[in-house]
C-alpha positions as CSV (number, residue, x, y, z in Angstrom):
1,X,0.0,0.0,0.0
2,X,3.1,2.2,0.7
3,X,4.2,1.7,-3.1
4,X,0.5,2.5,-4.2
5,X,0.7,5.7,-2.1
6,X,3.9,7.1,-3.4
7,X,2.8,6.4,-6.8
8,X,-0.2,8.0,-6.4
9,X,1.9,11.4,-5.4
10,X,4.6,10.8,-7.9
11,X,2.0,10.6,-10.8
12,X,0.7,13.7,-9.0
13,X,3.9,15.7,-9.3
14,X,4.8,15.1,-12.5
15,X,1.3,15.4,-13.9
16,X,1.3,19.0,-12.5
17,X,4.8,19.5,-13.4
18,X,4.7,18.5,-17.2
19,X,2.7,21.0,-19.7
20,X,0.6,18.7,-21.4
21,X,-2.2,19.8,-23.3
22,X,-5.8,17.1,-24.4
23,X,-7.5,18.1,-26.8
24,X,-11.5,18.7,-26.0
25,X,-12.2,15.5,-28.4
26,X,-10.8,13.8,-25.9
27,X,-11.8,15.2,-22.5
28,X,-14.8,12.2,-22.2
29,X,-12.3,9.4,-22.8
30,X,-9.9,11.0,-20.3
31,X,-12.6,11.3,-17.8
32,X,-13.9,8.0,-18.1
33,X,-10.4,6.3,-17.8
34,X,-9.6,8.8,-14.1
35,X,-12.6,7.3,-12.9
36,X,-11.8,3.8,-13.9
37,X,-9.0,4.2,-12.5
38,X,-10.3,5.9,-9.1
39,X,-12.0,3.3,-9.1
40,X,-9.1,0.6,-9.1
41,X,-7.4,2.1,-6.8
42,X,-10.2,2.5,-3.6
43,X,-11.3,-1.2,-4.6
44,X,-7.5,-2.2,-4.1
45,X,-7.0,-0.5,-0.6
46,X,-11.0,-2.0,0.3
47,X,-9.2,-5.8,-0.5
48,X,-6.1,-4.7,0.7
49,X,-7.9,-4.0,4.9
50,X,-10.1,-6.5,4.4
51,X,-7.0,-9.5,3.6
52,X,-8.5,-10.2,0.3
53,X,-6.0,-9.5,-1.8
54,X,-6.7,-10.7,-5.6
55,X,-4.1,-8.8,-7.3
56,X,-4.2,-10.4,-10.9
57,X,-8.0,-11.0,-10.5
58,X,-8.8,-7.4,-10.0
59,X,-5.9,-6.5,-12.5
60,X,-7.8,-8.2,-15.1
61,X,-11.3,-6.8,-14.3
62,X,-9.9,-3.4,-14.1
63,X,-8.5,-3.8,-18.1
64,X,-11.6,-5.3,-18.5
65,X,-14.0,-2.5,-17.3
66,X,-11.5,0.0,-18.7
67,X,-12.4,-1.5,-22.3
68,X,-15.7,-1.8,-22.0
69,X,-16.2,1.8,-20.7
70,X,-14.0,3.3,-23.7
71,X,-16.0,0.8,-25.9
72,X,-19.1,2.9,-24.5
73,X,-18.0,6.2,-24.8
74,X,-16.7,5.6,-28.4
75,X,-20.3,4.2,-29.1
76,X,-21.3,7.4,-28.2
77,X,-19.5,9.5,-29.4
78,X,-20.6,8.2,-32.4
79,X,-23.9,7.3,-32.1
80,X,-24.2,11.1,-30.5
81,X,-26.2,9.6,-27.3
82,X,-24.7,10.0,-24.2
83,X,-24.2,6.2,-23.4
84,X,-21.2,7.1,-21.8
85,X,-23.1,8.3,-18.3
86,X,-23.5,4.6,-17.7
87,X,-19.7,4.0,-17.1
88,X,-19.6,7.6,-15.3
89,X,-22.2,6.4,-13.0
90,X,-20.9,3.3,-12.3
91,X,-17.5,4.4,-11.5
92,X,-18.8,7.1,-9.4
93,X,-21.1,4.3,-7.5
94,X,-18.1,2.1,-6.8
95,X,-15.7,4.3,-5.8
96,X,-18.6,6.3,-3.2
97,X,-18.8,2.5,-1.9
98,X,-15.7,1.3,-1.8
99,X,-14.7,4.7,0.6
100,X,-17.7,3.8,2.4
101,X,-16.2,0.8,3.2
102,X,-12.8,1.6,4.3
103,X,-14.3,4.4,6.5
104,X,-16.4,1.8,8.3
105,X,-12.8,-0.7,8.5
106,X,-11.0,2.0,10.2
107,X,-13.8,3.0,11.9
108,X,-14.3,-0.6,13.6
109,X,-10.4,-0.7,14.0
């Protein structure tokens, strides 16, 4: 979790650090991928407390979400219907639930 953690502010540093400029085309894909992997991440420290650590399990169903939520928002994009709120949504569900449940570990702790 310490390695996690220090990436985490690494990829902070040098993501404020380096001018890098994405194009408006590509500001829902962009968004969609931080989520997926917000999402990752606060499912990896929830198995991490609770000792059920599945490492190339979740590996694999984050690639595997990550596709299918790009494969969504390119469908939208274009279709032009925003399908691409279902992969939003769902990210935003898991990773609300995922904090919930570490609050309540440490809380119990």
């Amino acid at each position: 979790m310490v390695y996690l953690i220090l990436s985490i502010i690494l990829g902070l540093i040098v993501g404020i650090y380096t001018p890098i400029n994405i194009s408006t085309n590509y500001s829902v894909y962009i968004a969609v991928l931080v989520l997926a992997l917000l999402s990752y991440i606060t499912s990896s420290i929830k198995s991490q407390m609770e000792a059920k650590n599945y490492g190339k399990v979740e590996l694999i169903g984050f690639a595997a979400e990550m596709v299918l939520a790009l494969l969504f928002t390119f469908i939208s994009e274009q279709l032009g219907i925003p399908l691409y709120y279902a992969p939003i949504f769902y990210f935003g569900v898991n990773i609300f639930e995922n904090f919930k449940k570490i609050i309540i570990y440490l809380l119990k702790r």
